[in-house]
N, C-alpha and C positions, 0 to 999 in steps of 0.2 A: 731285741729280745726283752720281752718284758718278766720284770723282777715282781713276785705275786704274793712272797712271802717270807719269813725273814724268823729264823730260830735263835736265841742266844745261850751261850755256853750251856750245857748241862752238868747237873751235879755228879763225882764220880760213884758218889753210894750208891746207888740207886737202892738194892736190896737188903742193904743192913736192917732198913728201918723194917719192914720186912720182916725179917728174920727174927724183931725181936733182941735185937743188941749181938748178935751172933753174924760175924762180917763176910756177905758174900757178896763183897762190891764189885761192880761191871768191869772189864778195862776199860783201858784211857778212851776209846772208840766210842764210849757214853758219851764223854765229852763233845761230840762230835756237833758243828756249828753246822747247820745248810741254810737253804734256801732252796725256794718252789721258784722254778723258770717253766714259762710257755716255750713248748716247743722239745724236740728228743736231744736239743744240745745245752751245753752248759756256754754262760759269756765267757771272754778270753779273764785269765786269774782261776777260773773255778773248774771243778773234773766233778764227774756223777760219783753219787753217794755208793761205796762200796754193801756187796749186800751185809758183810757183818757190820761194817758201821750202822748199817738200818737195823740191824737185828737189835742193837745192843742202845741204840738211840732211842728206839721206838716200843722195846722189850715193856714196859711201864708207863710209857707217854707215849700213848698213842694216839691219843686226845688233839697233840700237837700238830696234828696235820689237818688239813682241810679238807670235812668230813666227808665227800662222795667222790673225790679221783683217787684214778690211780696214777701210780706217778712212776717214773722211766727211773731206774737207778744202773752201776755199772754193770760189764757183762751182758748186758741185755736182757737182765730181770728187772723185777717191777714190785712193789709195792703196793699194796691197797690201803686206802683211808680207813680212817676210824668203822666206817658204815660195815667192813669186811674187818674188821680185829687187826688192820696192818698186815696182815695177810702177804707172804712175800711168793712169787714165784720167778724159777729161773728157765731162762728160755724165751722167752715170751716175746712173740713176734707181733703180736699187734701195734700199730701207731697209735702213739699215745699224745697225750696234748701238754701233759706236763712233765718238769726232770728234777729231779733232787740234789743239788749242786752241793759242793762244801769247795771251800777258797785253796786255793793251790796258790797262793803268794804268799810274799814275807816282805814288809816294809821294814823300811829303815833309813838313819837320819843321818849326812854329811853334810856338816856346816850348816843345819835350820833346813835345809834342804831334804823333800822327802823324797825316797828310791824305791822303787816295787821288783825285786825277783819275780817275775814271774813264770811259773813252772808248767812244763807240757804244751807249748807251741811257744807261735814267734812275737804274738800278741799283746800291746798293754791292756793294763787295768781300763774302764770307762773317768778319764778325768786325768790319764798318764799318757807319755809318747814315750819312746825309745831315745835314750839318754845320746846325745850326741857325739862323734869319734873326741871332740876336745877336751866335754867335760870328762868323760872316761879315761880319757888320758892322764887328764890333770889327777882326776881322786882315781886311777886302777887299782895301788894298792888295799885302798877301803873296799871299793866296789869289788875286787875279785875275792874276797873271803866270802861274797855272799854266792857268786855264783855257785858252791860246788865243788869237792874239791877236784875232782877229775871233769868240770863242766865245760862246755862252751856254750855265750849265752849271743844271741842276736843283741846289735846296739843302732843306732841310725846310718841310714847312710846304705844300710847293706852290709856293717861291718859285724866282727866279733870283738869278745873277752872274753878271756880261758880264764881258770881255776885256779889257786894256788898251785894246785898236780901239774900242770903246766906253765909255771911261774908267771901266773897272771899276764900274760903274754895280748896284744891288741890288734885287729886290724884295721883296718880302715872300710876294707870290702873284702867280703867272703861268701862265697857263692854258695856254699855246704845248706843243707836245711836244718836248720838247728832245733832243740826242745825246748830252749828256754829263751827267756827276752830281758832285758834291764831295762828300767822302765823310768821315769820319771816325773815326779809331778808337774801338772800344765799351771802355769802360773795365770 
């Protein structure tokens, strides 16, 4: 899956300036990070752009997208480029060539060592594998706060790690189809 485009943090104001000193700033959803992928899916880490995160991303920069697609976002709506005002529609059953990704991970650091939760399949990051039943064993207490606290997360091997809600509990192999992955960087 190729990566085509790459957005950084947005400002939460958007509209005060606007306004004139009078605050009718976006929610947190402005903030919203994506990325453009070829193709109607997102890589493993990232889920399609919700339509309000588009509404409220795109609400004043709309400039930031690349000006003639339209581009696949969740639900099965879509977005249009600059060339159509952002223009959102929902429903839209056409194939499309591009998707509007934002990150469904959360890193973090045990012992200089980096960890990726990854959220919504069984998948690592591109550059992570699935943390091994030993290492997991060793750090479960660290590693299970990030799971979730009611979670079960996929780890190598075919096994789990539960959540705090299930007192960070581990297996080895667990045949269930799990949401999420723990992940680890490839050295």
């Amino acid at each position: 899956m190729k990566h085509i485009y790459h957005m950084t943090p947005m400002r939460a104001l958007l509209c005060s300036l606007i306004a004139g000193g009078i605050s009718l700033s976006a929610p947190a959803q402005a903030q919203t990070v994506f990325g453009v992928y070829e193709g109607e899916a997102c890589p493993a880490g990232y889920t399609p752009l919700a339509p309000v995160d588009a509404f409220w991303t795109f609400l004043a920069r709309c400039d930031e997208l690349p000006y003639s697609g339209v581009f696949r976002i969740a639900d099965g709506a879509s977005i249009d480029g600059p060339w159509n005002n952002c223009q959102q529609h929902a429903n839209d059953t056409r194939e499309l060539e591009y998707t509007l990704c934002k990150p469904n991970y959360q890193l973090f650091d045990i012992d200089g060592t980096t960890f990726a939760v990854v959220r919504g399949g069984e998948q690592c990051l591109e550059g992570f594998e699935h943390v091994d039943f030993a290492t997991a064993s060793a750090y479960s207490d660290e590693i299970c706060t990030h799971v979730g606290y009611w979670g079960i997360a996929r780890i190598g091997g075919g096994g789990s790690i539960d959540g705090v809600g299930y007192n960070c509990g581990i297996r080895a192999t667990d045949s269930r189809q799990l949401g999420d992955a723990i992940c680890v960087e490839i050295e």
